[in-house]
C-alpha positions in Angstrom: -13.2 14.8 -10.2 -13.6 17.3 -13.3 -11.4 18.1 -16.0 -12.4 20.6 -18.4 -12.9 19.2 -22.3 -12.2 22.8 -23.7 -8.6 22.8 -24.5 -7.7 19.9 -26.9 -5.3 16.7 -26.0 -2.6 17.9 -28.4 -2.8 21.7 -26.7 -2.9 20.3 -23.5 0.4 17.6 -24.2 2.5 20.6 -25.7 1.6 23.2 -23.0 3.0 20.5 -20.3 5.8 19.7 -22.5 6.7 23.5 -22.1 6.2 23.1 -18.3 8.2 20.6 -17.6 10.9 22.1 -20.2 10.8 25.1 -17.6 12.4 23.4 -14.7 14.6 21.2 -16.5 16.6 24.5 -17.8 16.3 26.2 -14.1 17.9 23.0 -12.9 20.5 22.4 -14.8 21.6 26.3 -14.7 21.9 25.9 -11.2 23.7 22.3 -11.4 26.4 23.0 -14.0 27.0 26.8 -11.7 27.1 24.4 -8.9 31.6 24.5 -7.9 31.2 28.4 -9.2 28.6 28.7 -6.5 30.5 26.9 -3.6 33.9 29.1 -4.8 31.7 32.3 -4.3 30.1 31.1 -1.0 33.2 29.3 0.1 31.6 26.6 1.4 33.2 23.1 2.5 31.4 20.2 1.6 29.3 19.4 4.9 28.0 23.1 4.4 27.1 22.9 0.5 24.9 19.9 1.8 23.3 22.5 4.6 22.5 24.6 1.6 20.8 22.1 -0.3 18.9 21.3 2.7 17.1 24.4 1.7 16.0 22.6 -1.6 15.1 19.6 0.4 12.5 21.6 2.7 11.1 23.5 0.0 10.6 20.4 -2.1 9.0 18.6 0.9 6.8 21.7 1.7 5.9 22.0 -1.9 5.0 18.1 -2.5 2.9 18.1 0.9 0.8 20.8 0.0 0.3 20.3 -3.9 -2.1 17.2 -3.4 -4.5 19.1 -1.0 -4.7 21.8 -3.1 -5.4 20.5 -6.7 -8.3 18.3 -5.2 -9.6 22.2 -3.9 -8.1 24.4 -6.6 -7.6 21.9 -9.3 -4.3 21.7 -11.1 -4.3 24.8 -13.1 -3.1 27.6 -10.3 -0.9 24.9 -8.4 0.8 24.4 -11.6 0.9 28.5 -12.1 2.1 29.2 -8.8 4.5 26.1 -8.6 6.4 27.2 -11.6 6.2 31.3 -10.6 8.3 30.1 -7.9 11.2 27.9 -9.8 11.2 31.3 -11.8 11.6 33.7 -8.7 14.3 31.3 -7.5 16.9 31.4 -9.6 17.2 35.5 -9.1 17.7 35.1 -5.2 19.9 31.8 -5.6 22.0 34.7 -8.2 21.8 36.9 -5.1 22.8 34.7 -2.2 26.0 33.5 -4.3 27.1 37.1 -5.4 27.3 38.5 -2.0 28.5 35.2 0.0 25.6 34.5 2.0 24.8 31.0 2.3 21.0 31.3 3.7 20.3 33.5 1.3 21.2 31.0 -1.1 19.2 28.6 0.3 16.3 30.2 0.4 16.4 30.7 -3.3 16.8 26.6 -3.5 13.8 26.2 -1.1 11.4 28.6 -3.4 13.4 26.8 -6.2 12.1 23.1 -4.4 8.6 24.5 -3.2 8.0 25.2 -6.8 9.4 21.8 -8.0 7.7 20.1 -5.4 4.2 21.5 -5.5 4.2 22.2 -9.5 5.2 18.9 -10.7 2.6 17.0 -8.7 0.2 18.9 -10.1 2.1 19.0 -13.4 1.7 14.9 -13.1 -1.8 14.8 -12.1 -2.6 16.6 -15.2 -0.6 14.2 -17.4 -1.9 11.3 -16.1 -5.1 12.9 -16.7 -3.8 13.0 -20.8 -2.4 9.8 -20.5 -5.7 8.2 -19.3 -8.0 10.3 -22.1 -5.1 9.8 -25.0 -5.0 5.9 -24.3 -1.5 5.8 -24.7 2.0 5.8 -22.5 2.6 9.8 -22.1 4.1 10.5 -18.6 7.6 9.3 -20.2 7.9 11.5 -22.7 6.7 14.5 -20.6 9.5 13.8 -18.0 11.7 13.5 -21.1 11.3 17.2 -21.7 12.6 17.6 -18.4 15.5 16.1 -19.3 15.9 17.8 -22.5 15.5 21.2 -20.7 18.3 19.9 -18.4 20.6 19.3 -21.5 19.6 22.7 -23.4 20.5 24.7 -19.5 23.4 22.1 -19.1 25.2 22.8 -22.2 24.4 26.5 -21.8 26.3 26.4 -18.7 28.7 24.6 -19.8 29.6 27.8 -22.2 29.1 29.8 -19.3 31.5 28.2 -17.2 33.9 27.9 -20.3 34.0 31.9 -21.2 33.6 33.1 -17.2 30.3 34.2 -17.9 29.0 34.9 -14.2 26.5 33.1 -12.4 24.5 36.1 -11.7 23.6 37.1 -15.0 23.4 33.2 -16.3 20.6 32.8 -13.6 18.9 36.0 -14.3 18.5 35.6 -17.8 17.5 31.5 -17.5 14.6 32.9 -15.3 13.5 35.3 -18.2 13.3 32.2 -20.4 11.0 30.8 -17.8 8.7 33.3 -17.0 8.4 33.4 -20.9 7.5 29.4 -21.4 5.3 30.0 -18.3 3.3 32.6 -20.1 2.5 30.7 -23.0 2.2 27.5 -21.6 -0.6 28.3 -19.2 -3.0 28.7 -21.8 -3.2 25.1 -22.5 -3.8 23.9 -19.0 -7.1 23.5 -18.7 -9.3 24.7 -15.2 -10.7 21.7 -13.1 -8.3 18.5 -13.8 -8.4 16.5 -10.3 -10.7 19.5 -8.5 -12.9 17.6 -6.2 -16.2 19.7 -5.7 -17.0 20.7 -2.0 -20.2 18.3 -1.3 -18.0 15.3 -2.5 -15.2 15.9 -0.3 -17.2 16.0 2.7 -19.1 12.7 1.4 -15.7 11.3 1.1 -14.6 12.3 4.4 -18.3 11.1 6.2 -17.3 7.7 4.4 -15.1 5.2 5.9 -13.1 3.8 3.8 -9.4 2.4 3.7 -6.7 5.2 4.0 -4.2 5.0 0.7 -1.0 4.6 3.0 -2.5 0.9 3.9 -2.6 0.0 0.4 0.5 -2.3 0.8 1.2 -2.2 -3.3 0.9 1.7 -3.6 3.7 1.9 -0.6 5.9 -0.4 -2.7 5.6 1.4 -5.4 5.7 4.5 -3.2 9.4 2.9 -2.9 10.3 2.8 -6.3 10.1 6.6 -6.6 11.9 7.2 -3.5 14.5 4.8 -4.7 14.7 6.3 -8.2 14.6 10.0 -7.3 17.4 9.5 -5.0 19.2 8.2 -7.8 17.7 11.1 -10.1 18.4 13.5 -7.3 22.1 12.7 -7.0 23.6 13.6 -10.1 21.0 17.3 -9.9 22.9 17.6 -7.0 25.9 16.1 -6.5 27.3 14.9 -10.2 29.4 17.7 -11.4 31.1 17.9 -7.8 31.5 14.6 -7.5 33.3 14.6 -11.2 35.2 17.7 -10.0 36.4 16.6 -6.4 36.0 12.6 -6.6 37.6 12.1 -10.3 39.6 15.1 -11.0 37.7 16.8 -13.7 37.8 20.6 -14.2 34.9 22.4 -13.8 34.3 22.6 -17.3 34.4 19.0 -17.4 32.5 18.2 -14.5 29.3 20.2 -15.9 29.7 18.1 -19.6 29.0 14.9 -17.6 26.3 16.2 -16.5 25.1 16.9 -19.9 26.0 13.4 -20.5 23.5 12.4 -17.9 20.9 14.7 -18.7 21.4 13.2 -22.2 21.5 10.0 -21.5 18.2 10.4 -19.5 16.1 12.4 -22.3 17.0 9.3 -24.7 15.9 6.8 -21.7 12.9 8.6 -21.7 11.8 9.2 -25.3 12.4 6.0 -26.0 11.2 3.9 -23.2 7.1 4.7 -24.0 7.7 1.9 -27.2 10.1 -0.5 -25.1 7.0 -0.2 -22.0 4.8 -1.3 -24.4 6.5 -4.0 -25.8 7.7 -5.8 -22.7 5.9 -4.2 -19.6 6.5 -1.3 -17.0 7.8 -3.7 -13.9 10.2 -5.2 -16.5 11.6 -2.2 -17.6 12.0 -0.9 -14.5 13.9 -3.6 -13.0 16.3 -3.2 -16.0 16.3 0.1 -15.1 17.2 0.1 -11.5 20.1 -2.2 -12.2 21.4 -0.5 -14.8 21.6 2.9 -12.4 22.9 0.9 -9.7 25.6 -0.6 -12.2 26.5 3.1 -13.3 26.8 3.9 -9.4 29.2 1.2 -8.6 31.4 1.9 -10.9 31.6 5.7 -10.4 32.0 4.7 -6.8 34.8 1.9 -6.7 36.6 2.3 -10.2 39.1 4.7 -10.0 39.0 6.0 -13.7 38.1 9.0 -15.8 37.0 6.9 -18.8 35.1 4.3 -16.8 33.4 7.1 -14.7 32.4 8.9 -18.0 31.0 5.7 -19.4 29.1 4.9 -16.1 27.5 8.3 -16.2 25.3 6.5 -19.2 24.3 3.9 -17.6 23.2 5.9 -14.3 21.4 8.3 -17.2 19.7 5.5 -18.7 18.9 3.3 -15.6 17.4 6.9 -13.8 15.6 7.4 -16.7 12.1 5.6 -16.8 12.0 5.1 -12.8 10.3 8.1 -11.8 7.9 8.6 -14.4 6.6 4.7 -14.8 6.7 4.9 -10.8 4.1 7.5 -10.7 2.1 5.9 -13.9 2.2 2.7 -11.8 0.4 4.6 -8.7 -2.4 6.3 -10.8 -3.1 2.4 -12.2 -3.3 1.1 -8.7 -6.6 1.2 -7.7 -9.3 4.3 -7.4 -8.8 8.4 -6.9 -5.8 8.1 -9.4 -4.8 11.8 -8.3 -4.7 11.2 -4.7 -2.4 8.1 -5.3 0.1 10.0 -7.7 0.3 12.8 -4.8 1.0 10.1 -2.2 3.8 8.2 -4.6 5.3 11.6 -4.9 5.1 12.7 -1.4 7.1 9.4 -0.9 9.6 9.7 -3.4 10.4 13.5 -2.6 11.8 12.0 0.8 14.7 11.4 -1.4 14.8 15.2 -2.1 14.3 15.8 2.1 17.2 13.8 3.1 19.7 13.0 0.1 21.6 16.2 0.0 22.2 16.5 3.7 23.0 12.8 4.0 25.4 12.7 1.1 27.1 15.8 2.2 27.7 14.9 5.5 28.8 11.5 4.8 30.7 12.9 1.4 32.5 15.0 4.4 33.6 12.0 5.8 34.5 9.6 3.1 34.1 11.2 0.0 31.9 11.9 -2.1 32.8 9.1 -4.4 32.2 6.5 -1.2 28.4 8.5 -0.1 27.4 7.1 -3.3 26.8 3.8 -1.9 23.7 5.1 -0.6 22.1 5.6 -3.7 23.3 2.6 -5.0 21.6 0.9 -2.4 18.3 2.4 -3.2 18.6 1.7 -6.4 18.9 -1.8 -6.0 15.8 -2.0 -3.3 13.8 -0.6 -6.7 14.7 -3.4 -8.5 13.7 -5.9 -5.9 10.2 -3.6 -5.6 9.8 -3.6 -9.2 7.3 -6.0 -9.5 5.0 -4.2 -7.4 4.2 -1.6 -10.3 3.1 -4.7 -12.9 -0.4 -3.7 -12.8 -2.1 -3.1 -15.6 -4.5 -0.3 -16.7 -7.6 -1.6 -15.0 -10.8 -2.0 -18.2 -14.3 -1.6 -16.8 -14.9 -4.8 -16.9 -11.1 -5.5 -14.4 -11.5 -2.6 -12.2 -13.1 -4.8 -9.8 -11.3 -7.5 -9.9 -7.7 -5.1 -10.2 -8.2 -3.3 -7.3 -9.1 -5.8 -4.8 -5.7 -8.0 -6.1 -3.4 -4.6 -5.5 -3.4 -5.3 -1.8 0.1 -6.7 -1.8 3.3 -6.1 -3.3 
């Protein structure tokens, strides 16, 4: 693998701090429009979950395809084209809601999840790639710009929804904030991070060797981001809804959660790189993943606007740290870091694939309030995985000894 020392760490950290900014303000324009986009379509419950189903496929298109091409392309135009298309999205998502057509919709969440999918991969290759040069925890702070993008779009559309502002101009101008952050970002991703050149490919694939989806530790920990992006996923999708039609908020209301999670995960994040240190990923995690499942329950079973609010936190906090210590955990695992990030994330964006169908259809039938035991149950199969990401950055002098004892979980 190459990656190109022309562009300084710092340049390279900010410019991917922009990036992942970018999606986290697409997101949460489309979240907090979400009950103004299912008034306009008029679409029940079951069919808002068909809709999302568009994200799903495009984020599971996206994600299958990003790992093949940055070991061609290298992560630079994966992350370029990835995040041209969370920008094109948000336009046709505008379009599909003004004029009431539900698969026109969709397709603007599948660009919207193809560019999710397929740029953040890449977008995590490359920060692992600073992380492992800068000798320090990074990945948790970069997915905490995420977040904070999610609260900067969530509490814009929170005055959006509070003055009637429409969701078509809202959407517009959020992708003209993008495609701005785009063009100045781009410049500090360097060419070449996690390219493999053509001879060495083909020496890989003349060599036998054992295929990554055997390696029984990267599967579990494969688990833990499926488990923790469910939980993630859920409130992206589901939160304000589930605050409007499971606990009686107005829509107003319903989007401020939401900027209470988002919140409460940008504070998980920037501050869990010191607490990793200090005590270790695996134990962090498990804390985590309890602490989300806690927040589920009690959204779920506790009929209460104060307790639901409350819980909201501790799902923020508990989703937090999962996904990004997850993926760090994968690139640790053993050798070809990049290709193990890309298959962690391949299995955690099954969560993207079949959460928002599953949840709506079940939502259809018992509520949404009641499909949440789903995620709850994830998120308490990442706790009992959590021990599988416990492996420490592998020295020179480990590596040999680390990889051969991460064959079990």
């Amino acid at each position: 693998m190459t990656s190109s020392p022309a562009i300084s760490l710092r340049r390279r950290r900010v410019a991917l701090y922009a990036l992942f900014l970018l999606p986290g303000l697409s997101m949460s324009a489309w979240v907090t429009r979400t009950p103004a986009v299912r008034d306009l379509l008029e679409a029940s419950t079951a069919q808002m979950g068909l809709v999302l189903f568009g994200l799903s496929v495009g984020s599971m298109a996206g994600i299958l395809s990003s790992g093949p091409l940055v070991i061609r392309l290298g992560t630079r135009p994966v992350v370029l084209a990835g995040s041209a298309l969370v920008v094109v999205a948000l336009p046709t998502i505008a379009l599909g809601a003004s004029t009431g057509q539900p698969l026109v919709t969709a397709i603007g969440l599948a660009l919207f999840g193809a560019g999710m999918g397929s740029g953040e991969v890449a977008m995590n290759v490359e920060g692992a790639d600073v992380e492992r040069l800068g000798g320090r925890s990074f990945l948790p702070a970069l997915h905490g710009c995420f977040s904070l993008g999610t609260v900067i779009g969530a509490g814009l559309g929170i005055l959006a929804n509070a003055a009637g502002f429409p969701v078509v101009p809202h959407l517009v101008v959020t992708a003209a904030v993008g495609a701005a952050l785009l063009a100045w970002a781009m410049g500090g991703i360097p060419a070449g991070t996690g390219k493999v050149a053509a001879a060495e490919r083909t020496a890989q694939a003349a060599t036998p060797r054992p295929a990554l989806w055997k390696d029984a530790r990267l599967v579990c920990i494969g688990g833990v981001v499926l488990a923790m992006a469910l939980a993630e996923g859920t409130a992206n999708d589901w939160l304000p809804l589930i605050m409007v039609d499971g606990h009686g908020f107005g829509a107003t209301m319903g989007s401020l959660v939401f900027t209470l999670f988002a919140t409460s995960m940008t504070v998980g994040r920037f501050a869990g790189g010191p607490i990793v240190e200090r005590v270790g990923r695996s134990r962090v995690l498990l804390v985590s993943a309890l602490f989300a499942a806690t927040g589920l329950a009690l959204i779920a079973y506790v009929d209460s606007q104060v307790v639901a609010v409350a819980a909201v936190v501790l799902w923020g906090l508990g989703a937090s740290l999962g996904f990004p210590l997850a993926l760090s955990a994968a690139g640790d695992s053993g050798p070809n870091p990049a290709a193990r990030v890309a298959l962690a994330s391949v299995i955690g964006y099954l969560a993207f694939l079949v959460g928002p169908p599953t949840l709506g259809f079940l939502g259809e039938e018992i509520g949404l309030r009641g499909a949440l035991v789903v995620p709850l149950a994830v998120a308490l199969l990442a706790a009992a995985l959590s021990p599988a990401t416990g492996t420490r950055r592998p020295t020179v002098q480990e590596q040999p000894a680390e990889v051969g004892a991460a064959e079990t979980c």
